[in-house]
C-alpha positions, 0 to 999 in steps of 0.5 A, spaced: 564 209 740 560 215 738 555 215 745 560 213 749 564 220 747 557 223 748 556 220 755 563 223 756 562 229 756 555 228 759 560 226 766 562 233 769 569 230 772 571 228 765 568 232 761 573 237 764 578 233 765 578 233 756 577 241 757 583 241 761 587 237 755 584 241 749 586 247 753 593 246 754 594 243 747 592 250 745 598 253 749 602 247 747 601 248 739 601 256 740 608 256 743 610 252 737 610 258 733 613 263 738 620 264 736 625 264 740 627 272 741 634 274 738 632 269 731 632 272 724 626 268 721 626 271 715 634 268 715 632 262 718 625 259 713 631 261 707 636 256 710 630 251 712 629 251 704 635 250 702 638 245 707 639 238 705 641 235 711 636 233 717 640 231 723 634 232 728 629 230 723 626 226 728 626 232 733 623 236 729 617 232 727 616 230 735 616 238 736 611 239 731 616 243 726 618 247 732 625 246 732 625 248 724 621 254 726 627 256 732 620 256 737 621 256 746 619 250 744 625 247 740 627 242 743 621 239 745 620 234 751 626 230 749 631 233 755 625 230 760 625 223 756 633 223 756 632 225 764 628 220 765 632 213 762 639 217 765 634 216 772 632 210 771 639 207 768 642 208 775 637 206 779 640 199 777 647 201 779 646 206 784 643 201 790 640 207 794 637 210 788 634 203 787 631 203 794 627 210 793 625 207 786 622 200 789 620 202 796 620 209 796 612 210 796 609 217 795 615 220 798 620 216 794 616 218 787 616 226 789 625 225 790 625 220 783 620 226 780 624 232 782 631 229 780 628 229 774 626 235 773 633 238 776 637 233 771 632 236 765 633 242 766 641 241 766 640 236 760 636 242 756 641 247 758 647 244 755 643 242 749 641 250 747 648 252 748 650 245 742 644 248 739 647 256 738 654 254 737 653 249 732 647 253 729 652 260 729 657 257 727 655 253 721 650 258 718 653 264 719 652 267 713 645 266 713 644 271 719 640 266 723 642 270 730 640 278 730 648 281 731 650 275 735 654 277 741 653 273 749 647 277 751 645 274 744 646 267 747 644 267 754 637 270 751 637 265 746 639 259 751 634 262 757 628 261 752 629 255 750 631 252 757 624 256 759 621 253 754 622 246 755 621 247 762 615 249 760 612 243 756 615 240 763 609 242 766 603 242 761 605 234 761 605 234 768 599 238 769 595 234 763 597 227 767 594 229 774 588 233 772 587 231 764 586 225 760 592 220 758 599 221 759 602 229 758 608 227 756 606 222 751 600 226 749 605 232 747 610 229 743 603 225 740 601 233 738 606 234 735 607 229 731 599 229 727 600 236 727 604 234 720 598 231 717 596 236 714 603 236 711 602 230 708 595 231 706 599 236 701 603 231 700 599 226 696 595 231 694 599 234 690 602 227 687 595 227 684 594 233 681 600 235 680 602 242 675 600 240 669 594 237 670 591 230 673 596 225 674 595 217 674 601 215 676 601 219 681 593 215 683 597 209 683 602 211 687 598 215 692 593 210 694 599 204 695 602 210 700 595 210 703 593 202 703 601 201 706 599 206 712 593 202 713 597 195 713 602 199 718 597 202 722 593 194 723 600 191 724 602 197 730 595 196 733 597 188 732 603 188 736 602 193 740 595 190 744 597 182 743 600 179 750 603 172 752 599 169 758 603 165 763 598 162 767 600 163 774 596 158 780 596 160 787 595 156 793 589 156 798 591 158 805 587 156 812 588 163 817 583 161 822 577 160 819 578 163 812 582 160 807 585 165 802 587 164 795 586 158 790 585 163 785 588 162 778 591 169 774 596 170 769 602 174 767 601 179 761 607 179 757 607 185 751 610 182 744 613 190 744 615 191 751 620 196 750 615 200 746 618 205 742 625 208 747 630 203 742 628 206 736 629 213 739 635 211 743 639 208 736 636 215 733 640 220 738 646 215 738 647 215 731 646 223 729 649 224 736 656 224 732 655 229 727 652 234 732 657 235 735 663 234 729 659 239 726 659 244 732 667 244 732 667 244 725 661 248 721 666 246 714 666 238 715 661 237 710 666 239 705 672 236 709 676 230 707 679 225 713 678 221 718 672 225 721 669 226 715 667 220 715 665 219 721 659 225 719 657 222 712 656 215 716 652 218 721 647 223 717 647 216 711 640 216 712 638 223 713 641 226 706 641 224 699 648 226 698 651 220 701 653 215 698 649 207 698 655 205 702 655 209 707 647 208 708 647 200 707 653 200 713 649 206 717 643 201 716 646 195 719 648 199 725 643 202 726 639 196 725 643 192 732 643 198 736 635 198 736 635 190 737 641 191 742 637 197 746 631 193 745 633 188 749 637 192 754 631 197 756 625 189 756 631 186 762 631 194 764 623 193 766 622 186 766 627 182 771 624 175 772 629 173 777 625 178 781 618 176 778 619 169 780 621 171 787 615 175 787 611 169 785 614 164 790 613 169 795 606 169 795 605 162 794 604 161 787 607 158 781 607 157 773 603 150 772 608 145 769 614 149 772 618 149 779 618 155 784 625 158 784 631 158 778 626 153 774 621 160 773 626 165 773 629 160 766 622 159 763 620 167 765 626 169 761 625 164 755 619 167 754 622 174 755 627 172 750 623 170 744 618 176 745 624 181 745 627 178 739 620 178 735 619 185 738 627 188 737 625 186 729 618 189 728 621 195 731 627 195 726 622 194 720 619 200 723 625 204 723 628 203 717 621 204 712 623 212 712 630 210 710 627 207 704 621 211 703 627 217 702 630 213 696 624 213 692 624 221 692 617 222 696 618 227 701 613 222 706 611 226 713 610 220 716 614 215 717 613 208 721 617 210 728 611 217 728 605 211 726 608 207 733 608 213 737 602 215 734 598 209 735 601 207 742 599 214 745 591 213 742 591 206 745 593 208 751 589 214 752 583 211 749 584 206 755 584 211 760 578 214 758 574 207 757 576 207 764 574 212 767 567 211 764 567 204 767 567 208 774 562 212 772 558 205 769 557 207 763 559 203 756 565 202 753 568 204 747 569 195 745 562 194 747 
């Protein structure tokens, strides 16, 4: 693996492909600590120290603690991701859209690309006004904003939306001159950005104030060992596939025959990848947003909306009861299997793969062409994204029970998929890249 990272930077295309990457790493990982201009730092540390509650928990250890910070680059690159399934969703309903989509080509990715962009920064735009009107009025005491007034505002709003722009465009440029996707490659930055955190974490459980401690060994080291097992479990399902054999006939045009060739259809055990849990995540912290936008007292409330805030933030604060986290659980344990198998039929149409299949004079051994497929393929289907939609919820609901110990565990399950995911995908981008340059690969 060594050698092969020492020839990578012996070929000069893609030497400066990884150059490229670092650079804007750099500027990504600076931005983080560049506070948005009207925002009362010192205000806003003592705030983070005595906050109980993390609504957007998830948010913040994506943006590598940007969000915490009030940085340009606060609200990451979650507005793009929202854009982007929004688009996708209505390519399945809106048929004009589907046909850009499908049979679009070069030009049809440009209109789908650029009515992402327009509907990111849309999104971005009213999510930074949710963010100054709930933070100014649920921490007003605490003086976050320098004399708060609309100029306040509109500068508060601008670099934030500027922000995510931003982020917008170092992903797009580390896609098409760098090495791995650059959205992924974003939110995976900034997710390992916390592991000097967690390494703090564990070392303080071992040499605590009053010296060495041996629980704390013990405790650490199962921590350490259940990352490992989490991390062989990830890599497991992220890179094990079900093979569907697929038998093409021979075909005679003229002098030459065509086909008769025998191939196969790659299905993931997790197709969906991590999107479900992100989507349950937003659903479920979504309503004590905006609850706590109209009423920045509602925490201290009694009725009907208060209720449904504790229900909401049940697995994001110790101060909501055990009833309100097992219920909150459960919900949130079937939005992820439900968006798990929404967003697999989303990507993946056997109706559509099997007419592909028939087209081109092919067909699964043992199965007829036509309806009989489309049932096999959805079968199968079905069985993977069950299995994957319960991986994904184990994954989801670790942090949930790690809280309740009382260990403050950076890394969670849902930033190890993620993590594990992007690494894989980038690895392979890379070993291919060397295999045109006919070098060997990282497995050889």
């Amino acid at each position: 693996m060594f050698k092969t990272i020492k020839n990578a930077f012996k070929t000069p295309e893609v030497k400066k492909r990884i150059l490229y990457t670092l650079l804007l790493i750099v500027i990504f990982r600076l931005g983080c600590y560049i506070s948005v201009p009207g925002v009362d730092t010192v205000a806003l540390n003592e705030l983070t120290n005595n906050s109980t509650t993390s609504v957007t928990g998830l948010i913040n250890l994506i943006s590598g603690g940007a969000f915490s910070r009030f940085s340009i680059f606060a609200m990451t690159i979650t507005p793009y991701i929202t854009a982007s399934i929004v688009i996708q969703l209505l390519g399945m309903v809106i048929p004009s859209l589907e046909k850009i989509i499908k049979e679009g080509g070069e030009e049809g990715k440009a209109k789908i690309n650029a009515y992402t962009k327009v509907l990111t920064l849309i999104l971005a735009f009213v999510e930074a006004i949710g963010i100054y009107v709930s933070y100014n009025a649920a921490y007003s005491s605490y003086g976050i904003f320098i004399n708060p007034s609309f100029g306040t505002a509109a500068l508060v709003v601008l670099a934030l939306v500027t922000g995510t722009a931003l982020l917008m465009w170092l992903g797009e440029q580390i896609t098409n001159k760098g090495i791995g996707n650059g959205i992924s490659m974003i939110i995976f930055i900034g997710i390992i950005s916390s592991l000097p955190s967690a390494i703090t974490t564990i070392y303080n459980l071992v040499i605590t104030t009053t010296g060495f401690s041996t629980t704390g060994l013990l405790i650490s080291l199962g921590l350490i060992i259940g990352a490992l097992i989490l991390v062989a479990g990830v890599v497991f399902v992220q890179e094990a596939e079900r093979r569907v054999p697929v038998q093409y006939a021979k075909k005679v045009v003229g002098r030459k025959m065509y086909g008769g060739q025998n191939t196969h259809i790659p299905l993931k055990l997790a197709m969906a990848g991590v999107m479900p849990i992100i989507f349950a995540s937003s659903f479920m912290t979504f309503p004590a947003m905006i609850i706590q936008m109209f009423n920045p007292n509602i925490a201290n409330a009694t009725g009907f909306w208060s209720v449904i805030y504790k229900f909401s933030l049940a697995t994001s604060s110790t101060s909501v009861s055990w009833g309100y986290t097992v219920v909150n659980v459960l919900v949130y344990l079937l939005l992820i299997l439900g968006f798990t198998f929404f967003y697999t039929y989303a990507t993946f149409n056997p109706a559509e793969v099997s007419n592909n299949i028939k087209q081109n004079g092919g067909f699964i051994p043992g199965i007829r062409a036509g309806k009989p497929t489309t049932d096999y393929l959805s079968s199968i289907i079905g069985k993977l994204t069950w299995f994957g939609g319960l991986f994904l919820s184990l994954i989801a609901i670790l942090p949930m029970l790690m809280r309740f110990t009382g260990l403050n565990v950076t890394f969670g399950g849902t930033s190890i998929l993620i993590v594990v995911g992007v690494a894989l995908e980038t690895v392979q981008q890379l070993e291919s890249r060397l295999v045109m340059r006919h070098y060997k690969g990282f497995l050889e």
